[in-house]
KEVEXRO-481968 format. One record per residue (C-alpha): residue number from 1; residue in three letters; x, z, y. Coordinates in nm, 4 decimals. Example, Ala and Ser with C-alpha at 12.3 -4.5 7.8 and 13.67 -1.06 7.14 Angstrom:
# residues 2
ATOM 1 ALA 1.2300 0.7800 -0.4500
ATOM 2 SER 1.3670 0.7140 -0.1060
***
This chain:
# residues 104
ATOM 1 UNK 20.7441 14.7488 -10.1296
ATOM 2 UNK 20.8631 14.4358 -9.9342
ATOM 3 UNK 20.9906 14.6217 -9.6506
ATOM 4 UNK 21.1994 14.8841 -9.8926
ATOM 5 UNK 21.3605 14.6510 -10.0898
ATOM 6 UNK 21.6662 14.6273 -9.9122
ATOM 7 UNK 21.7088 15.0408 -9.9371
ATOM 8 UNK 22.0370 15.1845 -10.1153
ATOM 9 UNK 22.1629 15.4541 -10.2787
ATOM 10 UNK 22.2733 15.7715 -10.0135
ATOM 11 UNK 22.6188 15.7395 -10.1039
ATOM 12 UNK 22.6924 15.3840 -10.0517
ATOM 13 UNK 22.5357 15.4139 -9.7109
ATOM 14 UNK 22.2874 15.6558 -9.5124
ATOM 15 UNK 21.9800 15.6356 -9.6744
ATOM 16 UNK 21.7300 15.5238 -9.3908
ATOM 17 UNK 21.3665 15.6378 -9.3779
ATOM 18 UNK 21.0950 15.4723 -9.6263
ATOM 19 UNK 20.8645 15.2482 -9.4111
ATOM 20 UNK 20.4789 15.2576 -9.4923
ATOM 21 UNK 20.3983 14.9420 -9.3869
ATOM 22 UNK 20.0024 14.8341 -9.3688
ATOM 23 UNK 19.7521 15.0655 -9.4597
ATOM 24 UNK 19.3749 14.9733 -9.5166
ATOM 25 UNK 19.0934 15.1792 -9.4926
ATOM 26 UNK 18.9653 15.0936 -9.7795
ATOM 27 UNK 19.1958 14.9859 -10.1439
ATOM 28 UNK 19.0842 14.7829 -10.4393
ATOM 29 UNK 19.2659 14.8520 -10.6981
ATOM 30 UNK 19.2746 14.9105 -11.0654
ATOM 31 UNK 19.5310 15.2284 -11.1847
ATOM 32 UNK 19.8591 15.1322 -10.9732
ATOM 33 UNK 19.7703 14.7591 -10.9475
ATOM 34 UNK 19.5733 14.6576 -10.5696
ATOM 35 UNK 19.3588 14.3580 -10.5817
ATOM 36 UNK 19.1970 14.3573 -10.2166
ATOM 37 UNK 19.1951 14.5835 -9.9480
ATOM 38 UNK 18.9486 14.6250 -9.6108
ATOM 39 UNK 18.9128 14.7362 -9.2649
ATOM 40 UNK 18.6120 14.9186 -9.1288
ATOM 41 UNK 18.4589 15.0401 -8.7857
ATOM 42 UNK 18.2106 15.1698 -8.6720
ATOM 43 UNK 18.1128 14.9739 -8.3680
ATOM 44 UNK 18.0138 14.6085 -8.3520
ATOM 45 UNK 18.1760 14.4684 -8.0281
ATOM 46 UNK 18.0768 14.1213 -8.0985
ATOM 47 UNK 18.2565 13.8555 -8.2983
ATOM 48 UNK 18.5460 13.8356 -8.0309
ATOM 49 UNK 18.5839 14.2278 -7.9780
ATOM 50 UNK 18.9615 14.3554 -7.9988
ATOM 51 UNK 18.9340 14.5281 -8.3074
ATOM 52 UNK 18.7939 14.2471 -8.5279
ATOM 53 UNK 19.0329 13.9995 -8.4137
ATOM 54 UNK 19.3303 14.2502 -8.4936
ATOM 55 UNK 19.2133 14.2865 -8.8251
ATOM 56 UNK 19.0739 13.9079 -8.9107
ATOM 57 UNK 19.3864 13.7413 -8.7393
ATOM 58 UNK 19.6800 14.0413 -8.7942
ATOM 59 UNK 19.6307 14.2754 -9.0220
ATOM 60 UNK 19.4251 14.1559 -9.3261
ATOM 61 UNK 19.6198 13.8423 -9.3896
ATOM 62 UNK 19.9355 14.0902 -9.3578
ATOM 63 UNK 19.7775 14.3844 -9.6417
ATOM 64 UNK 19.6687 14.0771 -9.8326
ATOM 65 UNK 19.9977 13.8844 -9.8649
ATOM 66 UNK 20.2019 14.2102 -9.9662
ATOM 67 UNK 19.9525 14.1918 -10.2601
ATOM 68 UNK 19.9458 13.8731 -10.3677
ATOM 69 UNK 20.3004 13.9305 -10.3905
ATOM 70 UNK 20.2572 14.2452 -10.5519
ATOM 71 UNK 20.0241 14.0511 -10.8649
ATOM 72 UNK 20.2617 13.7423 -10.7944
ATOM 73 UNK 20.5450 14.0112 -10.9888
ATOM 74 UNK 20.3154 14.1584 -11.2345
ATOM 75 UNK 20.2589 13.8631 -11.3694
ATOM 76 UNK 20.5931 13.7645 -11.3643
ATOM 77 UNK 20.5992 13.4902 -11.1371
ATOM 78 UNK 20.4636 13.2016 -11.3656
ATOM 79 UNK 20.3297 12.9508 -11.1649
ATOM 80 UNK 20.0166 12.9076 -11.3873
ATOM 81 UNK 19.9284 13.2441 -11.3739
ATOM 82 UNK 19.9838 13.2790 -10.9666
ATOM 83 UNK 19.7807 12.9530 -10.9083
ATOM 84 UNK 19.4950 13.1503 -11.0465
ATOM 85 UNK 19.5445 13.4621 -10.8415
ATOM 86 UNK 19.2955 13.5493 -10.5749
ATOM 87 UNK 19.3117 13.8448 -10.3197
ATOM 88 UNK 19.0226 13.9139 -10.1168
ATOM 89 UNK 18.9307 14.1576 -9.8117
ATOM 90 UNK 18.6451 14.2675 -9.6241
ATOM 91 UNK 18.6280 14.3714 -9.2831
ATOM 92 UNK 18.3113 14.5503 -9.2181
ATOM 93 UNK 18.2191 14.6312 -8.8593
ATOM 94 UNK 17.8237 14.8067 -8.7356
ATOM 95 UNK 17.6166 14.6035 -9.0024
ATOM 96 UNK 17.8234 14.2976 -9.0005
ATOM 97 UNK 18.0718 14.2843 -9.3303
ATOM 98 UNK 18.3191 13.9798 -9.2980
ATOM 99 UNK 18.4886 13.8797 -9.6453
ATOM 100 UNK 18.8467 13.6822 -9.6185
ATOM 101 UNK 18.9936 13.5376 -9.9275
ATOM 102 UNK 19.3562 13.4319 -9.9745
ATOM 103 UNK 19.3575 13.1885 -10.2837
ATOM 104 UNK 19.6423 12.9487 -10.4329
***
């Protein structure tokens, strides 16, 4: 949603292509609402291997920002409801399952 916001109507100008943005492997949500998300391979490489540092230093924080955002608007931006927010994500990788919290 963050990157389409600034999409208009076809005949004010060309209507550019909708970006997907981020996508998980794995979605927690309840009906249209996402609380967490999380990344999963299948190899361990080791706590420094390439994919888990993409994912732990890139890409989660990324997926989980969008949405906090997204809950930031649903509950219409009152700042005692968003300091309670939490948005949490799991990288799992082998047998090893990493969990990464973004909190207020």
């Amino acid at each position: 949603m963050r990157k389409n916001e600034h999409r208009t109507i076809a005949a004010i100008d060309p209507l550019k292509r909708k970006y997907i943005g981020r996508r998980g492997d794995v979605l927690i949500r309840k009906r249209l609402t996402e609380y967490g998300c999380g990344e999963i391979g299948k190899i361990y490489e080791g706590t420094n291997g390439t994919k888990i540092i993409k994912e732990r230093g890139l890409k989660l924080p990324k997926m989980l920002k969008d949405i906090f955002n997204n809950l930031a608007s649903v509950v219409d931006f009152e700042e005692k409801k968003i300091r309670k927010l939490e948005t949490v994500g799991f990288i799992c990788s082998g047998m090893l399952c990493y969990a990464i919290y973004l909190l207020t």
